[in-house]
Every structure is written in C-alpha cells, then in structure tokens.
C-alpha positions as CSV (number, residue, x, y, z in Angstrom):
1,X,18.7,-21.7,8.6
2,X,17.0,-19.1,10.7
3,X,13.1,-18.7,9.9
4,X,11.9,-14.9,9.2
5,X,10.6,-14.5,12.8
6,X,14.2,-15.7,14.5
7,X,16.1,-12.8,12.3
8,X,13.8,-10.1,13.3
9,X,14.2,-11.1,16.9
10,X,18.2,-11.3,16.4
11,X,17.9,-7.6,14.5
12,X,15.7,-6.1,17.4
13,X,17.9,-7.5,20.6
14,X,21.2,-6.2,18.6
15,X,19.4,-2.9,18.2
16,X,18.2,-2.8,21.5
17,X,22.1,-3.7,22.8
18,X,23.3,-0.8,21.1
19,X,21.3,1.5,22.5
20,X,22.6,2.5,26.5
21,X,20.8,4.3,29.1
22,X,22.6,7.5,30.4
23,X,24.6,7.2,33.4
24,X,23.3,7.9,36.2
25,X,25.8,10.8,37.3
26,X,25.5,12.1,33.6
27,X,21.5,12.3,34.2
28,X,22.6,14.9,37.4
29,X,25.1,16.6,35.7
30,X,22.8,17.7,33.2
31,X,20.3,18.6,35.5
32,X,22.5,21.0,37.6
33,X,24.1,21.8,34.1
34,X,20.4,23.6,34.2
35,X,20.7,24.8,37.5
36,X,18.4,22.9,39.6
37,X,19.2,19.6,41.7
38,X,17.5,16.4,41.8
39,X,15.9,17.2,44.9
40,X,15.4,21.1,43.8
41,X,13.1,19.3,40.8
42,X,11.5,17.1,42.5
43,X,10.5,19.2,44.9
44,X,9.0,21.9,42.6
45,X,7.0,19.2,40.9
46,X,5.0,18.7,44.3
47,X,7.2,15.6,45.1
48,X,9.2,14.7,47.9
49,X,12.7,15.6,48.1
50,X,14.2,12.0,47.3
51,X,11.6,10.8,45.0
52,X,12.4,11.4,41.3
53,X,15.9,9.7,42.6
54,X,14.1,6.5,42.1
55,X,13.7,7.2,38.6
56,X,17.4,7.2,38.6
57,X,17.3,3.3,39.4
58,X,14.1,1.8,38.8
59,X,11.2,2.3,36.4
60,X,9.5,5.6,37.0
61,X,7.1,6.7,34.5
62,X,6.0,9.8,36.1
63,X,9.7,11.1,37.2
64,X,11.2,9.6,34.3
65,X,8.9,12.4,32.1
66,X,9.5,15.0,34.9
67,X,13.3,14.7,34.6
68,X,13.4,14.6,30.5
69,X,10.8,17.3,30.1
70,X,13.3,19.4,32.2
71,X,16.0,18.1,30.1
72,X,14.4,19.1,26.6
73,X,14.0,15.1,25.4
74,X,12.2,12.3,25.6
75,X,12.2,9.5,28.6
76,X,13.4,7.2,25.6
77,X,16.1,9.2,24.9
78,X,17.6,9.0,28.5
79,X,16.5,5.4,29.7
80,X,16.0,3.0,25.9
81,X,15.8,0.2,27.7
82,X,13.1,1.2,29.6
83,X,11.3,1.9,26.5
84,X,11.6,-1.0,24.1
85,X,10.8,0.2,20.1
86,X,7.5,-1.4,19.3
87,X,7.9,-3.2,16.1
C-alpha cells in the first residue's frame, strides 16, 4: 500500500505529464501570427538578434517572459515544464 506522501507524488508527476510545452514552430508561428519575428522581438527588447531563440530550447527566464508578454500569457502557459506547480 502506498503511504500519503508516495500518492501525492504519483498525482503531481501524472499532472505534470499531461501538461506539454508548445512546440517550438508553434511558439514562431504565433509570434509572426502577431507580426514581428523572433529576431524582430528580440531586437526591440534591446537584445541581440538570436537571443530570445535560446528561450526556444533552454531555460530562459528573461526571454521566456519577453516572448509570453508579447503573446498575451504567461511563461507557464507556453513552457509547464519549465515551471513546476508548487504544491
């Protein structure tokens, strides 16, 4: 029999697995869906041109906010598992 602790584990990793970051392509797409680019935004936000593409791939706190405050939603919203529900 599993204890309390080992359930709410079990309950958090299946909720977590459900949960799937956005594609990469569909992260651009909705950017030039709002008629910058990538490189356009990332540029404007006193970056340089390839940077916010490492939020694409890799954890990015700052770009990861720059690219979802464009967007209208919140970095947890694009990338959950980058953002793990606190419990």
């Amino acid at each position: 029999m599993k204890t309390q602790k080992e359930r709410l584990i079990e309950k958090i990793e299946n909720a977590e697995s459900r949960k799937q970051d956005w594609h990469r392509a569909e992260i651009v797409a909705a950017v030039r869906k709002r008629g910058k680019t990538i490189t356009a935004l990332s540029i404007e936000s006193g970056l340089s041109a390839n940077t916010l593409k490492s939020a694409l791939q890799f954890k990015y706190p700052k770009g990861e906010r720059i690219i979802s405050d464009f967007l209208g939603v919140q970095p947890q919203e694009i990338w959950p598992s980058r953002y793990p529900e606190q419990v």
